[in-house]
DRENNU-496112 format. One record per residue (C-alpha): x negated, y negated, z negated; residue in three letters. Coordinates in steps of 0.25 Angstrom, whole numbers, plus 5000, padded with zeros to 4 digits. Last residue first. Example, Ala and Ser with C-alpha at 12.3 -4.5 7.8 and 13.67 -1.06 7.14 Angstrom:
<atoms>
494550044971SER495150184969ALA
</atoms>
This chain:
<atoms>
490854414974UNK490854364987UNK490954224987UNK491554114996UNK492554055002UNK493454165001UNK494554125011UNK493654115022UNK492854245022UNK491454225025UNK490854335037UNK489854415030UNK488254395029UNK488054435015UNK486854375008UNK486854454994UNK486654374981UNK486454454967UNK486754604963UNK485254634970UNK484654584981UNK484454714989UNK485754724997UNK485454565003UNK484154635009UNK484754745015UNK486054665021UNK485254565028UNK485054425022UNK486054325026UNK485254225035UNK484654105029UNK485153965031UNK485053875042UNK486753845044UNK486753885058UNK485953995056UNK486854045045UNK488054025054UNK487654105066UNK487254205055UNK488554225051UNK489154225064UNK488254325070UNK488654405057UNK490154415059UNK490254555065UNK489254605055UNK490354575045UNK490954715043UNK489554775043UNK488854685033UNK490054675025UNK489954835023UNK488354835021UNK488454735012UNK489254805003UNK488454935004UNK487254855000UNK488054794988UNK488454934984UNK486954984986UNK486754834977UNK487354864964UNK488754784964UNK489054674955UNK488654554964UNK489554594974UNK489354474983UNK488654354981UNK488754304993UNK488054235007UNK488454225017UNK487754085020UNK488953995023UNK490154065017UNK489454135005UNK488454045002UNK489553915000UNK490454014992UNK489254064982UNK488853894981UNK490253854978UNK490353964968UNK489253924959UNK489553774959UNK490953804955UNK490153904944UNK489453784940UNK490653704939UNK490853564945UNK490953424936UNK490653344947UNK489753244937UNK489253374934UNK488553384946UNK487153394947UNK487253514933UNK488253584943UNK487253594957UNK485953634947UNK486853744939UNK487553804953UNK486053794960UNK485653894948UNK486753984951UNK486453984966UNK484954014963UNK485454104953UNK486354204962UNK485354174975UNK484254224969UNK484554384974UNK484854304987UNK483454244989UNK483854104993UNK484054025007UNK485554035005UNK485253944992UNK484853835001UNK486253845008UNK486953854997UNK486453724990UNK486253645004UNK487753675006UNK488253664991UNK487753514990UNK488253485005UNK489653545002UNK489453464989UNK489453324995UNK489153224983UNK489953114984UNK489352974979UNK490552894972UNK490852764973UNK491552624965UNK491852734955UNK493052724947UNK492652684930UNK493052524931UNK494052574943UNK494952634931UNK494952494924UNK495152424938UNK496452494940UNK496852434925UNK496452294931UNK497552334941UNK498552374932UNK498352254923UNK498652164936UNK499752234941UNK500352214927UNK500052064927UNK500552064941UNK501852104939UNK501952054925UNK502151914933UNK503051844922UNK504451854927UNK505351764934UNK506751824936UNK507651834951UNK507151964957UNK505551984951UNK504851844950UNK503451834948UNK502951714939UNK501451694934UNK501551544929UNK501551604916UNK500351674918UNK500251764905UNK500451924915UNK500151864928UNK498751804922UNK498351914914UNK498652034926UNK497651934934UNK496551934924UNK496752104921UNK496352114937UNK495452014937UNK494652064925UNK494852214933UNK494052154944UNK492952104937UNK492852224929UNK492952304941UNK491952214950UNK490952254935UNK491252404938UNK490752384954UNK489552334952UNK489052404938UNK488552574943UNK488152544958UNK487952414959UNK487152374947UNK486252504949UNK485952454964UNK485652324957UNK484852374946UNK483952464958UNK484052604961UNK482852704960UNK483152794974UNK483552944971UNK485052894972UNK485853014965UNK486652904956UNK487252824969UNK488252754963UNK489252684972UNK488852534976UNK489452404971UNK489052274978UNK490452264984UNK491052284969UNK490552154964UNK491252064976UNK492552144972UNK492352114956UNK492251964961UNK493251974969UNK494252034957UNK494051934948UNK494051824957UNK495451874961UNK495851854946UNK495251724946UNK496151694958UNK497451744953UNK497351654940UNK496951534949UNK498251544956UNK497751444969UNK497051574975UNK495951514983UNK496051484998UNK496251324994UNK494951324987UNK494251394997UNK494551325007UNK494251185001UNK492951254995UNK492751285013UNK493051155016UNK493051125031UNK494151025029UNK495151085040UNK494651215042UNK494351255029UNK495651205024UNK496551265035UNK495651415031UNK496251395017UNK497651375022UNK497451495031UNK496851565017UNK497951545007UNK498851655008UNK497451755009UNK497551734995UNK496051684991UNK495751744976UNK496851834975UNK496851874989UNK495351904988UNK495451974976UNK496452064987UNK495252064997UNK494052124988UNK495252234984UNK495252274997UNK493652284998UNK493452334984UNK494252434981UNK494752474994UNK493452435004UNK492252454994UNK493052574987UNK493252654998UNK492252635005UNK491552785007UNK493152845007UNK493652745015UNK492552765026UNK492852915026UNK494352895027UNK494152805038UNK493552905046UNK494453005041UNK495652935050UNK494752895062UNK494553035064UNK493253105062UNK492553165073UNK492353315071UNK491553365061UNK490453475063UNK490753625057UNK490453635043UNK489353715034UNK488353645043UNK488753495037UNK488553565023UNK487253595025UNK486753435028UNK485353425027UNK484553325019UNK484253395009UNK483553475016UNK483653625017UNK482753715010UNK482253835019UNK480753745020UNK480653785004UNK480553945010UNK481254055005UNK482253974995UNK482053994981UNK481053894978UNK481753774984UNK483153814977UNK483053734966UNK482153624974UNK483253624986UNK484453624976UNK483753494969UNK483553424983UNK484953454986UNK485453404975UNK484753274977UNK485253244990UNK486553274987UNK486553164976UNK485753064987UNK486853084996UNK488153064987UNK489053034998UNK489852924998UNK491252894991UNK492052774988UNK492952794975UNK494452824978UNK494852864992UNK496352844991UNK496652784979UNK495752674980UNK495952644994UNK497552644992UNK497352544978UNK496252434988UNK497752444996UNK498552404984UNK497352304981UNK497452244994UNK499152224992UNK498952164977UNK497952064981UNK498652004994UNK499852014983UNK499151934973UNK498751834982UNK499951834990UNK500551774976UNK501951744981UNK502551604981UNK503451554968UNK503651664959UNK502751794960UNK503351914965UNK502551924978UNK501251904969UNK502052004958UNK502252104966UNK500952134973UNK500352124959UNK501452234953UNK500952314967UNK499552314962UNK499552384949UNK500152514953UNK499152514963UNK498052464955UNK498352584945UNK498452674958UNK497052634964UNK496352634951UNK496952784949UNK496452814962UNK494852754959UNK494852824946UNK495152954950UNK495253024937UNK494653154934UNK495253284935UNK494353394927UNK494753534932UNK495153624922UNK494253714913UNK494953844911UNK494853894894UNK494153994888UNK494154024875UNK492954154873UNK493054244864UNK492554384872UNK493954394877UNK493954274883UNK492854314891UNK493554424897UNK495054374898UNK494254274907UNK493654384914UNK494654444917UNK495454344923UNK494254314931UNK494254444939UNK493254544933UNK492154584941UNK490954504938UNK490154404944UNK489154304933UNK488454154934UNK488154144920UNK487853984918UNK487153934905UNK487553784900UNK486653674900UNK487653614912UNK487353734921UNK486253834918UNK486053974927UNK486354114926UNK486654214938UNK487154354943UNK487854374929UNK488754504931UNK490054494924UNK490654624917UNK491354554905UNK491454674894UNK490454744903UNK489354644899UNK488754554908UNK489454424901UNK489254484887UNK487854504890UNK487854374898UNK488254294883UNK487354354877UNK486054324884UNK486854184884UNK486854184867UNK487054024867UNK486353894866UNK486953844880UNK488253894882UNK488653974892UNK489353954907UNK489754084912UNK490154074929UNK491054184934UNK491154254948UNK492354364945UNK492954484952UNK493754494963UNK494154374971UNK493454264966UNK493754124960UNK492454094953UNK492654094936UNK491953984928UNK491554004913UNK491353924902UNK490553904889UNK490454044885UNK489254064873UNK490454044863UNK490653974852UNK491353864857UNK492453944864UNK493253854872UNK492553904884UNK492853834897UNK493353894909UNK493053864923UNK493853924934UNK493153884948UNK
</atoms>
């Protein structure tokens, strides 16, 4: 989809999105609130601009002219320019991955650490490399799959109840709704084979990512800055000599008290983030203060904690005269680790504002039970009724930030290749149409016992026959045609 603002404040036009079609045009009008709109869809309609509006709806507090046309897009802009409007294409919006950049800040960050605990004079701090080499890996996890994911079930669930009352009325009968609990989109696709081992593991990784990278790695390396894993057989002598357990756990702690404040930093902000929980917003069920706790303060408060360590231990290396690493035969102060150390509290600052999870809404499933309802509708309503659908499904998710008309589009394509259904020559009087539909009927009969081998398989209504679909006007027809590949989609 093309969107173009207007920069124009005076005018009615507040953008306008353009549908890549062959011929002709498929274009979306947003208009301001407050303004002329009667006219505003003279102009629109007139000879000057020549554009057909087959539906109007309200998006965002904004009026949507859903209009076809036969002027190729280039045309049109010149077109509406002319008429003293500035516009000017809308580019996509990039928005920063948190959860990557975290990863690659701590993995600049982590390597200087590494160095300076194999660097540092006298014996090596294991400690710190233990630290450095977990975190490197915790880096990898973030970097790679980002924020855990799971379904977004009781979002889904709610849409689908609001598309069913919507379009409850407009169906033949309210026992043609389909459940919310059905899954249409599973019928649009042949079954899945067994899954390797390989995507298997990819799954799992993508659903725990953070609770086994960012907090279960991690989890380990505090636990090498609190307890070096270079201490516990002497430890585990102790416990087995005197039967001591304080004994055992003296001697297992870090003996550089500085390191091991810094590692109780970071276990505590650890045994914090086990208790978080992805928000669940869509949750019909009244959650308690301690489910609201977890989900929206657990998991900033381990990242303060954590980030105090961090900033801590990159204090420590930088003033601690007794901090020492050695690089070929001088002495330095350790900067290594002090930089590595402000690195990594800055990956914290961007994991301050990362998502511990995020709820997935499937769209295949949302346009599914959307197209598949709206297949069960008079076709002379269908225009609207899918134009109507396109405003409720782009007020839900503005937090997406998807376009009406990328909306509109996705539910025409979805109609035409799995219902056969277009909205197909919408500027021709219906004896042409008729005609029209006569020729594709007859050069596509050979494919109709396909067609409607896959209609019953999928539950929804037959194409209505040609007669019927003639006399409904410069709207919807119900074509039942073979679907092109390379198209994807509409008719127009």
């Amino acid at each position: 989809m093309a969107v173009y603002n207007n920069l124009n404040n005076q005018s009615t036009l507040n953008s306008v999105e353009f549908t890549p079609v062959s011929e002709g045009n498929f274009v979306f009008f947003h208009t301001k609130p407050g303004q002329d709109q009667e006219a505003f869809k003279k102009w629109v309609t007139s000879a000057e601009v020549g554009q057909k509006i087959i539906a109007e709806s309200t998006a965002k507090g904004q009026t949507v002219l859903v209009t076809h046309g036969d002027k190729p897009k280039e045309q049109m802009l010149e077109t509406i320019k002319a008429h003293g409007d500035d516009l000017k294409l809308q580019l996509p919006e990039k928005k920063i991955n948190l959860w990557k950049w975290r990863g690659v800040m701590s993995m600049i960050g982590q390597p200087l650490q590494f160095l300076s605990g194999w660097n540092k004079t006298g014996k090596r701090d294991y400690s710190i490399i233990g630290f450095a080499g977990l975190n490197m890996a915790a880096n990898i996890v973030n970097m790679t799959f980002g924020a855990q994911k799971s379904d977004d079930k009781h979002r889904l669930s709610q849409i689908k109840n609001q598309l069913n009352d919507e379009l409850g009325e407009k169906v033949t009968t309210v026992q043609e709704l389909f459940r919310v609990d059905e899954n249409r989109a599973a019928l649009r696709h042949d079954p899945e084979g067994p899954k390797s081992a390989g995507q298997k593991a990819s799954e799992f990784m993508q659903r725990n990512s953070v609770t086994l990278g960012e907090v279960g790695l991690r989890y380990l390396g505090g636990i090498s800055l609190v307890a070096p894993v270079t201490r516990w057989q002497s430890a585990a002598k102790i416990l087995s000599k005197d039967k001591s357990l304080v004994k055992a756990l003296s001697h297992v702690a870090n003996p550089d008290k500085k390191t091991f404040i810094a590692g109780s930093f970071w276990l505590a902000g650890k045994t914090v983030a086990f208790f978080a929980k992805t928000p669940d917003p869509y949750n019909p069920e009244p959650k308690s203060t301690i489910e609201n706790i977890r989900e929206n303060y657990l998991f900033k408060a381990s990242t303060l904690s954590e980030m105090a360590g961090a900033t801590f231990l990159a204090h420590d290396r930088m003033t601690n005269p007794t901090r020492k690493i050695k690089l070929g035969n001088k002495v330095y102060q350790d900067y290594l680790g002090g930089v590595g150390g402000l690195l990594f509290a800055g990956a914290f600052a961007m994991r301050l504002n990362a998502p511990y999870g995020v709820k997935e809404l499937n769209m295949d499933e949302v346009y599914a039970h959307a197209t598949d309802t709206l297949a069960k509708t008079p076709p002379e309503k269908l225009p609207q009724l899918m134009a109507d659908t396109a405003a409720y499904l782009t007020e839900h998710l503005k937090d997406q930030n998807v376009q009406f008309g990328e909306i509109y589009n996705k539910l025409m394509a979805d109609l035409y290749r799995y219902h056969h259904i277009a909205l197909d020559n919408l500027g021709t009087e219906p004896d042409e149409r008729r005609k029209h539909l006569i020729e594709q009927a007859a050069a596509t009969s050979a494919e109709a016992p396909m067609a409607e081998k896959y209609a019953a398989q999928r539950k929804s209504i037959a194409p209505a026959d040609i007669a019927a679909s003639s006399a409904t006007g410069n709207f919807a027809e119900r074509v039942n045609q073979p679907v092109d590949a390379k198209t994807q989609g509409v008719g127009v």
